[in-house]
N, C-alpha and C positions, 0 to 999 in steps of 0.2 A: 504493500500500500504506500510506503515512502514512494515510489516512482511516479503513482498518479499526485502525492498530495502536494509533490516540487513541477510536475508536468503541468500547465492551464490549458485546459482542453474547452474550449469555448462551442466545442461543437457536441459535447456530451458522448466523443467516441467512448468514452469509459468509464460509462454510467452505471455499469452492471459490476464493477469492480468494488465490491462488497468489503469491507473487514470485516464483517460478522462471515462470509463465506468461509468457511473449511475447504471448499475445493476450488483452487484460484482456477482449475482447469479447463472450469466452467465458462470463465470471462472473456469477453472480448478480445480477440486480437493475442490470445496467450494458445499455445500451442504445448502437449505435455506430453513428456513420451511413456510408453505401454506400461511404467511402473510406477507412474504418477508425480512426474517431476518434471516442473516448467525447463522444457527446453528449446523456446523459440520464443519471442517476442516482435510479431510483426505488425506496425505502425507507420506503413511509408505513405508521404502525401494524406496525414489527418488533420494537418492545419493546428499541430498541437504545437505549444510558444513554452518559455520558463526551460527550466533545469532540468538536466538530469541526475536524478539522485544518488549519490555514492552506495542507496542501502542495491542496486544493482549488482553489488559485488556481491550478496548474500543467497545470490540465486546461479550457485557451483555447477549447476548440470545444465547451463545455457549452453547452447549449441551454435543457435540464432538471434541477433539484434540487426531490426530492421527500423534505423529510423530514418529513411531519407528523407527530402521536400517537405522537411516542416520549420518551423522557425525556432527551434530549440537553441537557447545562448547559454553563456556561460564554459566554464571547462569542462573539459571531458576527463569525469573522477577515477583516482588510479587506484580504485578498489574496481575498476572492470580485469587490473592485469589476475584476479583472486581466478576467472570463469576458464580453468585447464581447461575445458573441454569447448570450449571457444570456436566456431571454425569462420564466419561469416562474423562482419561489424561493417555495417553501412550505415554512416552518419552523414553522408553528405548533402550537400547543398541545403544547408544549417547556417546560424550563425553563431557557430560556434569561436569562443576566446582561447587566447592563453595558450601554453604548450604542450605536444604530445605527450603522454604520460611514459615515462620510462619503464613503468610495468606493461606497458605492451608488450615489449620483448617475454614475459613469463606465460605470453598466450602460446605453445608449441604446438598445438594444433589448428590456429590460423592458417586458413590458408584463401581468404577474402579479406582485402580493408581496403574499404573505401570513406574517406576522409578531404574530398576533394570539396573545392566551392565553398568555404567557411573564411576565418577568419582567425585562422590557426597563427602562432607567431612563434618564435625560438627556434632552438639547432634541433635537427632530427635525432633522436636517442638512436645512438649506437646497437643497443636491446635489440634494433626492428632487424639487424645483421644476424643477428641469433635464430631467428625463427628461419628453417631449413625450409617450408611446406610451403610456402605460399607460392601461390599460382597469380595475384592481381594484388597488386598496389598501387595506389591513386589517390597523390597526393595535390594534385593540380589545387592551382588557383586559389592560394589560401597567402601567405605572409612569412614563409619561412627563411631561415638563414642558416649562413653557417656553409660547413662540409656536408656530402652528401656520403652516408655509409653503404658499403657493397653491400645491398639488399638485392639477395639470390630471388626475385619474383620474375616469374615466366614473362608477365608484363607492367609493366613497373613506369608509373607517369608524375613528372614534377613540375611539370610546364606551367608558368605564371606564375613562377615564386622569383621574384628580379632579384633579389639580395641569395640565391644560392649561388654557392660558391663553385660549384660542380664536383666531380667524381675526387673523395676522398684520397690521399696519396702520402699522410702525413707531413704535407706542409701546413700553417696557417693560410686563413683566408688571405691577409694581408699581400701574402706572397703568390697568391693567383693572380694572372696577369691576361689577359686576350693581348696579345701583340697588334698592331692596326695593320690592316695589307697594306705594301707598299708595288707601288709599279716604276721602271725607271722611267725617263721621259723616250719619248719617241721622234730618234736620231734619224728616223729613215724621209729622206725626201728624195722627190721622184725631179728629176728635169723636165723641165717644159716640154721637151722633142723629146722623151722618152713616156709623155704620159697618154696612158692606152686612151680610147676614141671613148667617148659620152655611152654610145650606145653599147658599146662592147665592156661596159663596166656596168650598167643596169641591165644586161644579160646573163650577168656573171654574177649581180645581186639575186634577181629572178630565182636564178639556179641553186645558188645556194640556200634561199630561203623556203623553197619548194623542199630541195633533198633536209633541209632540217626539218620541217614540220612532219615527213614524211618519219624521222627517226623518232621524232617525240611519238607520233600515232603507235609505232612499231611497237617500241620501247614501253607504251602504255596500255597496248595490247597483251603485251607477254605477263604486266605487272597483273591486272586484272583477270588473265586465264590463270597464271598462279596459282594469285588469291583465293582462286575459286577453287580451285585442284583441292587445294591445303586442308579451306574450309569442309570441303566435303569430306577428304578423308580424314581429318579430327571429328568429324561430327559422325560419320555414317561404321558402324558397326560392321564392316561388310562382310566379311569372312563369319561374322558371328561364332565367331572360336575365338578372338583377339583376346589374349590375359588383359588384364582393365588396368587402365592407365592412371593413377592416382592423379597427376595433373590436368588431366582432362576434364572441365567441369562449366556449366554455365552459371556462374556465380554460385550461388549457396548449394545448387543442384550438385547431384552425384552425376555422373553417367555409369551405368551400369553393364555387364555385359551381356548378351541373350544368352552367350551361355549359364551364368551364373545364376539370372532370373526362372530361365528353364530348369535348374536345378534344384533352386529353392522350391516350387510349386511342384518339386518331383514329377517334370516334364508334363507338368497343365493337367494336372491330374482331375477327373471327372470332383472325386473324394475333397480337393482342397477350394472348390467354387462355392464363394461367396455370395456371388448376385450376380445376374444379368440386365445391365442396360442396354439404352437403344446404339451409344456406340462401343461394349464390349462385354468383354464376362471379366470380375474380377475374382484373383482367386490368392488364396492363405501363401506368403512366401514364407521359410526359415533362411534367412542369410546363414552364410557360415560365419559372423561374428555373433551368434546367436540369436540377435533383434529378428523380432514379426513385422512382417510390412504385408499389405496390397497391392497387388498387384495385378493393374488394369491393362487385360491386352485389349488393344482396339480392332476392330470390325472395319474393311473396306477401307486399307492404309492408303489405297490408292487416290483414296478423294481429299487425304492431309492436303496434298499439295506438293510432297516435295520435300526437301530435306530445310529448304529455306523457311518453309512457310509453317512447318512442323517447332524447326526451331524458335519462330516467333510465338507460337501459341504455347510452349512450353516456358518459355519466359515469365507471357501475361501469366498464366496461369500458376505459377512460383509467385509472384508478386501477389493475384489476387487474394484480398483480405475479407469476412465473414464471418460471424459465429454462426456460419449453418454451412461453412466450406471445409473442406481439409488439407491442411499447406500439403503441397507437393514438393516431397523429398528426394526426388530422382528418376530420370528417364531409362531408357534405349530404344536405340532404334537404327534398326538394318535394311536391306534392299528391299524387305518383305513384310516386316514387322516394327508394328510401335507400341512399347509399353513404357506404361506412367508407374511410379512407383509414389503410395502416399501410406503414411503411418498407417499400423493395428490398429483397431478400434475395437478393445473387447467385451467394451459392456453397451453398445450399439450394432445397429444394421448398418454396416460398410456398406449393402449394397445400396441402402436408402440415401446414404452419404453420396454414394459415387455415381448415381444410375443418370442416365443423360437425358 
């Protein structure tokens, strides 16, 4: 209850957040895993302003902190470095004060932070070099200074911060320098009687301006077939035998393997179906790190769209917030096959939850 009573929620998202309640599992926008312990908090774009409250460090088994596009100020309390089990932290585009907290570094299972768009100031704690896992850092566009520490993140962004110093090396800032380019002057001059005719030097312009545009098209062709290559085989499961790639992930999502998911449900077993909706049958997984999840395969992959369009609605759908929704915890999806993965629910109808 500390987090709503330093949160102003002017819009009553967390109206139903009770302290008389015994089961916060119950409340809005809290997400609790199979053994009855808050492990998600998502809150993005509620229009909520004021503090976040230090007693957030009291809630060990967080997994998930979603508080993007709200107006939340103040600092970010370093009783969050207490949540080991930490994987996702998106505060951005906040107005958030003051410096990253040095207990960042003590989250080891981080492998999301986004902190971008705020109003952050200070050196970046060395701590954030500690953390092995991360897959996305995004520090854009906040007020920071100083050295930047080799922070091993897959993608890793600091752009808008004018007083960093750039890539740590053990000097002071003092002693960073950008040299100015220099050019020498230009000694070459042509003789009257040696200089080529009007038209035969706007031919030669002509030419050369054609064959360069022609090289940027090329050159922005090959970049864009790439991209696309890359994209698809990071995203598409294709062989569906691939071992699972820990860094692989669309923000807080897992991606999953079909083999794995086919293993858990003991290859779609008739025995482990849950419920049938209009787009799948969801059926009982055992992961092999022991957790129960659902496991929604989908009906008629072929009308998703595409591996683009797939990955769009796995997004919204990870974002979408509801106390009659269930966050989605993890994908896959192959040449043939899309399955959603969203927590056990074992004292409800999953399939009432999940039916479309």
């Amino acid at each position: 209850m500390a987090i709503k009573t330093e949160l102003q929620d002017h819009y009553n998202v967390l109206d139903n957040w009770d302290i008389n309640s015994v089961d916060p599992c119950s409340w809005r926008m809290v997400t609790c895993s199979s053994d009855g312990y808050v492990s998600a908090l998502g809150l993005p774009s509620q229009r909520l302003s004021g503090k976040l409250s230090p007693g957030i460090g009291n809630l060990t088994r967080l997994q998930s902190v979603l508080l993007q596009n709200n107006a939340i100020s103040g600092t970010i309390p370093s009783t969050i470095g207490r949540l080991g089990m930490l994987q996702t932290l998106d505060m951005s585009d906040n107005h958030l004060t003051g410096s990253i907290p040095t207990s960042l570094g003590d989250l080891k299972n981080l492998n999301y932070l986004k902190l971008n768009n705020n109003s952050l100031s200070g050196v970046l704690p060395e701590s954030l070099a500690t953390i092995n896992g991360l897959a996305l850092v995004d520090l854009s566009f906040n007020n920071l200074s100083g050295p930047v520490p080799k922070i091993s993140a897959r993608t890793f962004s600091i752009a808008g911060n004018s007083m960093i110093c750039g890539v740590k090396s053990g000097d002071n800032c003092s002693s960073v320098s950008l040299d100015p380019l220099s050019y020498p002057p230009d000694d070459l001059k042509i003789q009257p009687q040696q200089a080529m005719s009007r038209s035969h030097r706007i031919a030669i312009i002509c030419g050369a301006t054609v064959g360069s545009v022609a090289f940027v098209a090329i050159v922005v062709g090959m970049l864009l077939w790439w991209r696309h290559r890359r994209n698809q085989q990071i995203f598409f499961d294709v062989n569906a035998t691939d071992q699972y790639d820990p860094e692989v992930c669309l923000g807080h999502l897992k991606k999953y393997t079909f083999k794995e998911l086919r293993a858990s449900t003991n290859n779609f077993n008739s025995k482990n179906i849950l419920g049938e909706g209009g787009y799948g049958i969801v059926y009982k997984g055992f992961l092999r790190d022991g957790s129960i999840v659902a496991v929604k395969r989908l009906k008629d992959y072929n009308a998703v769209g595409g591996e683009v369009q797939f990955q769009t609605e796995v997004e919204v759908i990870s974002l979408a917030v509801h106390r009659n929704l269930l966050r989605l915890i993890g994908f896959c999806t192959t040449e043939c096959e899309r399955l959603l993965v969203y927590p056990y629910m074992p004292n409800g109808s999953v399939a009432s939850q999940l039916r479309g």
